[in-house]
C-alpha positions as CSV (number, residue, x, y, z in Angstrom):
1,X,0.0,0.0,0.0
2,X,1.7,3.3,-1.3
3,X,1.5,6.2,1.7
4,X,0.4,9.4,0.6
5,X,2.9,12.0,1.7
6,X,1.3,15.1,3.6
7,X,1.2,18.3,1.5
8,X,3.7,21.0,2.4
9,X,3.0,23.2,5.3
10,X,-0.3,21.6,6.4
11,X,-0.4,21.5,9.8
12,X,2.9,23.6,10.3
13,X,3.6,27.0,11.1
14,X,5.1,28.7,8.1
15,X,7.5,31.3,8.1
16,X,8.4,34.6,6.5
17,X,12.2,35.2,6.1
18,X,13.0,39.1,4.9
19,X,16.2,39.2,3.0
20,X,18.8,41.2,4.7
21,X,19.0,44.4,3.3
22,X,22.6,45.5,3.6
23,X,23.5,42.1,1.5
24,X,20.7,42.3,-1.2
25,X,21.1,46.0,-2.3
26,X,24.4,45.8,-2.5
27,X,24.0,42.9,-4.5
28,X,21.5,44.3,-7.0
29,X,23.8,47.2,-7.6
30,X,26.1,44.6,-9.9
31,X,23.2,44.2,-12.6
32,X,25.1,45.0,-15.2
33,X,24.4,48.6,-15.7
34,X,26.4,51.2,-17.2
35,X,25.8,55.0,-17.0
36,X,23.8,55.7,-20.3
37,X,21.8,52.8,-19.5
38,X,21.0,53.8,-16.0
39,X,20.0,57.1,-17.3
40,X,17.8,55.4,-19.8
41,X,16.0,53.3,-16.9
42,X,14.9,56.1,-15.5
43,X,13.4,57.8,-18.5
44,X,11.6,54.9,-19.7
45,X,9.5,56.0,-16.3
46,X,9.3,59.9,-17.2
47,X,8.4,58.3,-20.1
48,X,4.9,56.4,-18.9
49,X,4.2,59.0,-16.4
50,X,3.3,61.0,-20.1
51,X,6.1,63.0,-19.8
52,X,7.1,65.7,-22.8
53,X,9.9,67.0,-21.5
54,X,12.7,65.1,-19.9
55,X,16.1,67.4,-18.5
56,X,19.1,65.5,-17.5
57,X,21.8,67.5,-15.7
58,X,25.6,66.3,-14.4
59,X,27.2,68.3,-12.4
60,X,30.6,68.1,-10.8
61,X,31.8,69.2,-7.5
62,X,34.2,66.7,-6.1
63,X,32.3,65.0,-3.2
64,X,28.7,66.7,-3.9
65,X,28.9,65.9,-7.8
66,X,24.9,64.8,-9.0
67,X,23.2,64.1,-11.5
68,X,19.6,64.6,-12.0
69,X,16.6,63.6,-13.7
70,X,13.5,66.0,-13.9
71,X,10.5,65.5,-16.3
72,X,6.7,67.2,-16.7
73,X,4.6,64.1,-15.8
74,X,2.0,63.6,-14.0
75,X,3.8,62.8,-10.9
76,X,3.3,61.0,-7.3
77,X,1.4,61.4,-4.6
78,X,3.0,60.2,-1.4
79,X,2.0,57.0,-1.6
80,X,3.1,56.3,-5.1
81,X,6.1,57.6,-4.5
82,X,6.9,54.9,-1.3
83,X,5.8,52.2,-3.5
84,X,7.9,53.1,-6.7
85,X,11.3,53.1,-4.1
86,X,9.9,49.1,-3.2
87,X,11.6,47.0,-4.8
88,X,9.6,44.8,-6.4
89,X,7.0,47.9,-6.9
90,X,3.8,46.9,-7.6
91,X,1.6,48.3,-10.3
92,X,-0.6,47.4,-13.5
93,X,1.9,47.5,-16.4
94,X,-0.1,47.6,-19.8
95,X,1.4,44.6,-21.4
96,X,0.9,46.1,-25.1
97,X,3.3,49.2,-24.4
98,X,4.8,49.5,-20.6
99,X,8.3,50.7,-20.9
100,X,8.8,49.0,-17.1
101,X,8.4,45.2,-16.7
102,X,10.1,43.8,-13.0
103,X,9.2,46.8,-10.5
104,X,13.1,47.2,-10.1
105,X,14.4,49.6,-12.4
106,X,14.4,52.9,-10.7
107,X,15.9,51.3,-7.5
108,X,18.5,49.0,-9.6
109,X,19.6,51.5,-12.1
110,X,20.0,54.6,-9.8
111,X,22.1,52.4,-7.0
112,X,24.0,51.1,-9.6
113,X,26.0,54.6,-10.4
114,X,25.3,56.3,-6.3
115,X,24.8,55.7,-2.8
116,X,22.1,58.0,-2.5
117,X,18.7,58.0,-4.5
118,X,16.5,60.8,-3.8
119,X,13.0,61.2,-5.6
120,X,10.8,64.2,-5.0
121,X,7.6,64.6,-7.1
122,X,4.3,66.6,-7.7
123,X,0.8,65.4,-8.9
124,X,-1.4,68.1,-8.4
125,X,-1.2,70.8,-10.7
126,X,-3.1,73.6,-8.3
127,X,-1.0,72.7,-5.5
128,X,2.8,73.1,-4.6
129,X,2.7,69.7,-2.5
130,X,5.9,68.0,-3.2
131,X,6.7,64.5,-1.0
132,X,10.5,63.7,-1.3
133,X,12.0,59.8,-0.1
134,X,15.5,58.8,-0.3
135,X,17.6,55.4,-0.4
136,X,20.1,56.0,1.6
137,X,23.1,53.1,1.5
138,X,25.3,54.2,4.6
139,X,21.8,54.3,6.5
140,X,21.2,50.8,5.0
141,X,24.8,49.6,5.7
142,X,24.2,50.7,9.0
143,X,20.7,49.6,10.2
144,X,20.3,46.7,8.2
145,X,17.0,47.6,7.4
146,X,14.4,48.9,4.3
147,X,13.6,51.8,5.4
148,X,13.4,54.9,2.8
149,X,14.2,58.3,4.6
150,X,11.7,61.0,4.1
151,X,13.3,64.2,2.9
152,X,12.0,67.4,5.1
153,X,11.0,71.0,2.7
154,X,14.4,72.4,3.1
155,X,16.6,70.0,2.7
156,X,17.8,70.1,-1.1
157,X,15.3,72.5,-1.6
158,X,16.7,74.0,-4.7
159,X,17.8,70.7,-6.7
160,X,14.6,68.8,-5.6
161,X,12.1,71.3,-5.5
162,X,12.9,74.1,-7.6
163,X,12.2,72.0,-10.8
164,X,8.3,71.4,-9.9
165,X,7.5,75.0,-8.5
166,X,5.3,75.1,-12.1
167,X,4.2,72.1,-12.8
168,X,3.4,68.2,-12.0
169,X,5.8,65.8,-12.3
170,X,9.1,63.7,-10.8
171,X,12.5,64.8,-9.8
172,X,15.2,61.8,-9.5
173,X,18.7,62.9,-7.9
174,X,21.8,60.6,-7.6
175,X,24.1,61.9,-4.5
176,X,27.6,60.4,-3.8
177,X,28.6,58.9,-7.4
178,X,31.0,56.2,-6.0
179,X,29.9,53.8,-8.7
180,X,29.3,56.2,-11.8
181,X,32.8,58.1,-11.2
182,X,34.3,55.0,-9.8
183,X,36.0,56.8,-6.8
184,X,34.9,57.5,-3.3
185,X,36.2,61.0,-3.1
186,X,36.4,62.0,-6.4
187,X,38.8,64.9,-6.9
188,X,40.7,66.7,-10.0
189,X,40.3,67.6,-13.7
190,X,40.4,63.7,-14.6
191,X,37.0,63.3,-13.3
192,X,35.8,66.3,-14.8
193,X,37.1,64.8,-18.0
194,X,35.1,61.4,-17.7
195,X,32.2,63.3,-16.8
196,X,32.3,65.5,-20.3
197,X,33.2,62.3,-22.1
198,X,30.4,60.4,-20.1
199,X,27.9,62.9,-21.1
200,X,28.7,62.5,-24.9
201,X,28.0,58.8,-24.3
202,X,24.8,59.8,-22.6
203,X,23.6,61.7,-25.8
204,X,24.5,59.6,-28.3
205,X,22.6,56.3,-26.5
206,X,19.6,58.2,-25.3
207,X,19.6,60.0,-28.8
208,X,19.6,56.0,-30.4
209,X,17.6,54.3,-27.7
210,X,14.6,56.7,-27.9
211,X,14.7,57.7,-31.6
212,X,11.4,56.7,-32.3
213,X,10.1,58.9,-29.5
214,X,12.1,62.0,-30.0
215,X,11.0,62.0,-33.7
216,X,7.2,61.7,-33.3
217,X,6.8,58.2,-34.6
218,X,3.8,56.1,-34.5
219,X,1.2,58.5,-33.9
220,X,2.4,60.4,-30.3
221,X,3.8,63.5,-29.8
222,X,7.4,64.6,-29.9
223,X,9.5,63.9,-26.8
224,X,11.7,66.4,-25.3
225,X,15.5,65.5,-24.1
226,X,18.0,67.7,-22.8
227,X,21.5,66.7,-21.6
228,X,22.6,70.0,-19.5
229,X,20.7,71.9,-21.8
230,X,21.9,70.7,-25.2
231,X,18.3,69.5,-26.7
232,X,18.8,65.6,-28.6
233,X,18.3,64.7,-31.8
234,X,17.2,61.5,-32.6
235,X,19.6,59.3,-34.4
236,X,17.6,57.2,-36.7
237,X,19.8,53.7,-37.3
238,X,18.2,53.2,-40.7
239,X,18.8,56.8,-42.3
240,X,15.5,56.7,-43.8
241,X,15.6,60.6,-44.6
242,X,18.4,59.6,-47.4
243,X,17.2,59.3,-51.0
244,X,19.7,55.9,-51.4
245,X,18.5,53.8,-48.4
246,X,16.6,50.9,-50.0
247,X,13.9,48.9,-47.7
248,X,12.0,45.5,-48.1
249,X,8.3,45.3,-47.2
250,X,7.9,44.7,-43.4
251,X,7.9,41.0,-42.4
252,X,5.1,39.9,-40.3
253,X,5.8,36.4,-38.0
254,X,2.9,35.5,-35.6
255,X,4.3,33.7,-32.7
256,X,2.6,31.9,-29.5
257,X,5.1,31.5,-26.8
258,X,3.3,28.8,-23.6
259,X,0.0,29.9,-24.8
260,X,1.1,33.8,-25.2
261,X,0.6,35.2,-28.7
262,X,2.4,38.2,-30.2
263,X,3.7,39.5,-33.1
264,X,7.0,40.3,-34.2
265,X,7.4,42.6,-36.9
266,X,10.9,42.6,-39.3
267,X,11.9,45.7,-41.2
268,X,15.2,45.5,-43.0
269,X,17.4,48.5,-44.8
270,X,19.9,49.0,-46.8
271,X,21.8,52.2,-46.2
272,X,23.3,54.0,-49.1
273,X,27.5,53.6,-49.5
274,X,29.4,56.4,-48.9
275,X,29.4,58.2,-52.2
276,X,25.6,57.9,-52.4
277,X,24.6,60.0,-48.7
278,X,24.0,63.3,-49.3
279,X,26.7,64.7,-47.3
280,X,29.8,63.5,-46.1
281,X,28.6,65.3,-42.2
282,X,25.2,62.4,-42.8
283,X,27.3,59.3,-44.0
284,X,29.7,60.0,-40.7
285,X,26.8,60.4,-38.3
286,X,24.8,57.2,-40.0
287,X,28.3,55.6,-38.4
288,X,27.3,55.5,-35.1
289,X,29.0,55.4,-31.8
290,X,30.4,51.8,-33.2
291,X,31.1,52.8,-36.4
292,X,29.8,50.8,-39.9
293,X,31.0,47.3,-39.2
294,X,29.9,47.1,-35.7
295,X,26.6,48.5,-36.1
296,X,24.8,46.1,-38.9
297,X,22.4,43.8,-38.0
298,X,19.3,43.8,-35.4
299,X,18.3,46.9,-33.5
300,X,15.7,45.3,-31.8
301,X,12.4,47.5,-30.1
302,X,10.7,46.5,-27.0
303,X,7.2,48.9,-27.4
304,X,9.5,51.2,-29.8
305,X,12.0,51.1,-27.3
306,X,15.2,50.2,-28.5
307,X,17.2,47.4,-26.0
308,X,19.7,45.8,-28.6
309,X,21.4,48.2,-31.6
310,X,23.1,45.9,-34.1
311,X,25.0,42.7,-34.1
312,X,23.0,39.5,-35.4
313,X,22.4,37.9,-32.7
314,X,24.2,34.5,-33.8
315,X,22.0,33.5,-36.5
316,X,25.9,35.2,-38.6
317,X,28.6,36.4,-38.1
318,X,29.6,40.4,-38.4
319,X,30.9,40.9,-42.3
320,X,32.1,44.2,-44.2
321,X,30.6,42.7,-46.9
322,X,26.9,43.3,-45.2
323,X,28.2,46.4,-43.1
324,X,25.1,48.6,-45.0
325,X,22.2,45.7,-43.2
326,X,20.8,46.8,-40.5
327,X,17.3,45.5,-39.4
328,X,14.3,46.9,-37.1
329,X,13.1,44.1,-35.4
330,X,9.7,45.0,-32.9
331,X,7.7,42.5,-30.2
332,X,5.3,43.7,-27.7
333,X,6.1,43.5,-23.8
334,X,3.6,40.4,-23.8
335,X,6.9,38.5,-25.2
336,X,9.4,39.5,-22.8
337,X,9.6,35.9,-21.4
338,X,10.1,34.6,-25.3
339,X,13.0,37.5,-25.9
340,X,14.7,36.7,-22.7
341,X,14.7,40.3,-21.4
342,X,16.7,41.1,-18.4
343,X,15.7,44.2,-16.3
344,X,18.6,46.2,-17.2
345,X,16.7,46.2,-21.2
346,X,19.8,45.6,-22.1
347,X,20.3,42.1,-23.3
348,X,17.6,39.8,-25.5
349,X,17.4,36.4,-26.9
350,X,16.4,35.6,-30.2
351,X,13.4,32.8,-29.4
352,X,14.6,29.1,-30.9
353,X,11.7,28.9,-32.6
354,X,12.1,32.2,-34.7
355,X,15.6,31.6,-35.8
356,X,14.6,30.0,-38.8
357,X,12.5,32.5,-40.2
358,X,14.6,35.5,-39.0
359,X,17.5,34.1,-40.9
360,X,15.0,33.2,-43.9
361,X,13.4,36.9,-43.7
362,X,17.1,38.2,-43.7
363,X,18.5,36.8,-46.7
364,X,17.3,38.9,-49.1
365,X,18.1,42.2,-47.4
366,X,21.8,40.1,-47.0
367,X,22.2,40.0,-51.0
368,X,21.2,43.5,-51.7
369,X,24.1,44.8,-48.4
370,X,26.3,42.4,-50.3
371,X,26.2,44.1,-53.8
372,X,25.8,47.7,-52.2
373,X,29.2,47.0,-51.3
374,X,30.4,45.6,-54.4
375,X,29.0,48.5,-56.1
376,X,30.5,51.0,-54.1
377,X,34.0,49.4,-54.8
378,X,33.6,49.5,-58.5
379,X,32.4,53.1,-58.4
380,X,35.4,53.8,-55.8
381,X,37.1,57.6,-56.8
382,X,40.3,57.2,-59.2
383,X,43.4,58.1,-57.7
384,X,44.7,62.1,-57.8
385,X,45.7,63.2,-61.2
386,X,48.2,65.6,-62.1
387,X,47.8,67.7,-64.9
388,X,44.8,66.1,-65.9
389,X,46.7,62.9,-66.0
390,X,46.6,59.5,-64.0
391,X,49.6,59.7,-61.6
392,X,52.0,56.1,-60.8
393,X,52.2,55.8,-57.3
394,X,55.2,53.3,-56.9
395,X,53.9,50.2,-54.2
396,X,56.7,51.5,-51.6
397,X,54.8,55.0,-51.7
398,X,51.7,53.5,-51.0
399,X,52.6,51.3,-48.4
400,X,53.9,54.6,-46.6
401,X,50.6,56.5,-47.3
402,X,48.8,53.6,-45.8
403,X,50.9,53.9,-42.7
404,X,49.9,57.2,-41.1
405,X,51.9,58.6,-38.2
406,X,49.4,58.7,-35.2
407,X,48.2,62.0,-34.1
408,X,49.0,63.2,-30.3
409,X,45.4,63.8,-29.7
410,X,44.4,66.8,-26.7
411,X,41.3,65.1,-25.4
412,X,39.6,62.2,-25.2
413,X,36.5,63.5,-27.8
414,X,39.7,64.0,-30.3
415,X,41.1,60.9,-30.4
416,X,41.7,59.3,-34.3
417,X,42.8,55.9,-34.8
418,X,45.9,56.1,-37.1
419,X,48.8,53.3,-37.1
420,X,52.1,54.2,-37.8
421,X,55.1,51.5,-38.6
422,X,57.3,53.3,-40.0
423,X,58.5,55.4,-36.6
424,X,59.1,53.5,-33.5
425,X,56.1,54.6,-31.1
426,X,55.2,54.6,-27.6
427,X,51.4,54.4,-26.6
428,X,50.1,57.0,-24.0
429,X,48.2,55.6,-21.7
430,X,45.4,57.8,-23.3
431,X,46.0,56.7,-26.7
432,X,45.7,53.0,-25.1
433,X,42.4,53.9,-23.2
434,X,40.9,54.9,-26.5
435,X,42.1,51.4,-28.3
436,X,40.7,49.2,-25.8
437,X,37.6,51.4,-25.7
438,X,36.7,51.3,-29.1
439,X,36.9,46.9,-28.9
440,X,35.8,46.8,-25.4
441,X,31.6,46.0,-24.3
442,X,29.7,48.6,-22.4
443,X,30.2,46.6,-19.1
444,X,34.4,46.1,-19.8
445,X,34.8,50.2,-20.4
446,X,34.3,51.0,-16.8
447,X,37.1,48.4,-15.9
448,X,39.6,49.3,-18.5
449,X,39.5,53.5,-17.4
450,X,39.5,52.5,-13.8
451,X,42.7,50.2,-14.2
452,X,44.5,52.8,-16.5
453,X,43.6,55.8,-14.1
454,X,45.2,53.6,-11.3
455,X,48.3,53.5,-13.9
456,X,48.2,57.1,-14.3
457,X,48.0,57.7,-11.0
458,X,51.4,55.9,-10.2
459,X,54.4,58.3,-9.4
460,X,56.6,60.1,-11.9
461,X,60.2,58.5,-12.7
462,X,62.7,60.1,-10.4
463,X,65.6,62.1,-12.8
464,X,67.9,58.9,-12.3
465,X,65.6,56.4,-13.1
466,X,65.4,58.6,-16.5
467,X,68.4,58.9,-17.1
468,X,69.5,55.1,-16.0
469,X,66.6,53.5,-18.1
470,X,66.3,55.8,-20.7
471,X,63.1,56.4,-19.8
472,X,61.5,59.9,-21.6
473,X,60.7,62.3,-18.6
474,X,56.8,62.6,-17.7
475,X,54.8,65.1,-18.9
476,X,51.9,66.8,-18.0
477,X,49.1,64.5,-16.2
478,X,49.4,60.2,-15.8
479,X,47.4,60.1,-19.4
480,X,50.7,61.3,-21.8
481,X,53.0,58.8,-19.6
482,X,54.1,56.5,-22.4
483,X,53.3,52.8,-21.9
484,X,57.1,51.4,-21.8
485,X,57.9,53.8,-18.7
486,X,55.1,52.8,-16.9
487,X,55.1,48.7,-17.4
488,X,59.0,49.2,-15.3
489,X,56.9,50.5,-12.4
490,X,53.6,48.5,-12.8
């Protein structure tokens, strides 16, 4: 006779166990975030609060450096604004266009780049009622406990406050950047440097990410971005305003994922070679951040919400041949769990049982990259004439025009990648920041600058050690220290 075993928990008390607090937020602030993405996080929330205008500001001052987020939604009421700083916040998300998915991102992202989260906001337009909370880590380090400070009228009145004196809406301030600037008391013109070069980065994903939005697309109204005051432009992938970019009728695949059904649309482009844009300031731009090779293949939209921008997700490999493909592909938030989403919206998965028809619904946009290319080197400019005729360059000469000394740049924003074989070179460690940077991933960046700031950081040769090891005197801050002089004192 075969004994039934008892169901679990009849019959026994059961038991609630709280994570600790100190160990699980300091967890969640490895999630994989990076500063533009952060940013992003937060306005995907102005965002569905039916925000228009959306003002970012970075400021730095050493130890009270900030950066904050204000928008013109409809804002919180007191209430709200405790449960959006849960974590885990519940609410109804529309599952045919919510930007927000886990309840996490405001907590996740902000923690990720500071130690303090404060969030003030406004709901009724008649009244001047603002409720302000904070996450505060040293308090939670401290106490061990969830508990969200409430922020009194005067305290960071002018940063929290000032912003919603005329209208509804949200105000989200990061305090004590430990993660974002990646020091605990940050200090000197290199931060101010990474900041500047952080807020380009900041522009030119938010400009990508929420292109669809900033130009007015599908029926709604035009968002508004600022970046300390510099309004964005969106940066359409696809360069659709160019006479030469050639398009395939939108593929439609129907797909039912455990019972859920949604549709995926596919839109692939063909963007016009160089000699075909209509200006050489809109083939540079088309580029992108990655430049051509790195940028073809799926920029995929979550509720026209962009959360992967090229690559091809291993159904091929990256090709120069196919460098002008790039493809919209858009699902619905009812197929998150088919696309794998994670709650940073930065990562997806490319269902198994799509692969096949992706790749199918590809190949023809695949040919017409392929003899794009192949057209635009048949139609390649002659070389320079003299006199109206041909010149002979010998092969030596062009082997030495191909090899162009590298260019000392000033700044980070300034930086071209030239080779040079023909002089023997040391790198600067700047010069080497900017190669890695250009091969590294968003989440290896942050590692690479902190590990060559440390580098910087170390101490000047003394005169002997120059003049014993031959080593070329320092100049100027860690960043023009060639490479050689510093791997004998690594």
């Amino acid at each position: 006779m075969v004994q039934e075993e008892p169901e679990i928990g009849m019959g026994k008390k059961n038991h609630e166990l709280i994570p600790s607090a100190r160990r699980l937020i300091s967890s969640l602030r490895d999630m994989g975030y990076d500063f533009p993405a952060a940013v992003a996080d937060i306005v995907d929330n102005s965002i569905e609060a039916g925000a228009s205008r959306i003002a970012i500001d970075v400021r730095t001052d050493a130890d009270d450096s900030w950066v904050r987020i204000c928008d013109d939604g409809i804002g919180m009421k007191p209430a709200q604004v405790r449960e959006a700083l849960r974590y885990g916040a519940t609410r109804e998300y529309d599952e045919r266009k919510a930007l927000g998915k886990f309840g996490l991102g405001l907590k996740t992202a902000s923690m990720s780049q500071c130690q303090h989260l404060l969030v003030a906001s406004r709901s009724n337009p008649k009244q001047q009622q603002i409720s302000a909370y904070a996450w505060d880590l040293a308090h939670i380090l401290e106490t061990d406990s969830w508990e969200i400070l409430e922020i009194g009228a005067h305290e960071h009145a002018d940063l929290l406050r000032e912003p919603l004196k005329t209208h509804t809406g949200t105000v989200v301030l990061w305090r004590r950047l430990d993660r974002m600037l990646g020091f605990k008391h940050p200090y000197g013109g290199m931060i101010k440097k990474r900041l500047a070069t952080m807020c380009v980065e900041l522009e030119e994903h938010l400009a990508m990410v929420f292109h669809r939005y900033l130009a007015g697309e599908g029926g709604r109204r035009r968002l508004r971005i600022t970046v300390n005051g510099k309004s964005l432009r969106a940066w359409d992938p696809f360069v659709r305003g160019e006479k030469a970019t050639a398009s395939v009728p939108p593929i439609v695949l129907h797909y039912d994922h455990d019972g859920v059904k949604g549709i995926v649309t596919i839109e692939p482009y063909v963007l016009p070679h160089q000699n075909e844009f209509s200006t050489p300031a809109a083939h540079a731009a088309a580029a992108g951040s990655l430049r051509w090779n790195r940028q073809q293949g799926f920029y995929i939209y979550r509720a026209d919400r962009m959360v992967q921008s090229g690559g091809w997700s291993n159904l091929r490999t990256l090709d120069e041949h196919t460098k002008l493909a790039r493809v919209a592909v858009r699902f619905d938030p009812r197929l998150d769990e088919a696309f794998r989403i994670n709650v940073a919206k930065m990562r997806v998965q490319i269902p198994r049982q799509l692969r096949e028809q992706m790749e199918q619904a590809i190949a023809p946009v695949i040919k017409m990259a392929q003899a794009a290319y192949r057209r635009s080197q048949s139609t390649a400019a002659p070389p320079a004439t003299e006199g109206g005729k041909q010149s002979v360059v010998h092969p030596a000469e062009k082997q030495r025009d191909s090899e162009t000394i590298r260019v000392r740049p000033k700044t980070l924003a300034d930086l071209k990648v030239v080779r040079s074989s023909t002089l023997h070179h040391m790198w600067t460690i700047e010069e080497l920041l900017f190669e890695l940077e250009r091969v590294a991933t968003k989440e290896e960046r942050l590692v690479v600058r902190a590990v060559l700031e440390r580098l910087a950081a170390i101490e000047k040769p003394t005169e002997k050690q120059v003049r014993d090891e031959h080593l070329p005197a320092r100049r100027g801050n860690g960043l023009e220290r060639p490479l050689r002089g510093l791997l004998k004192h690594a």
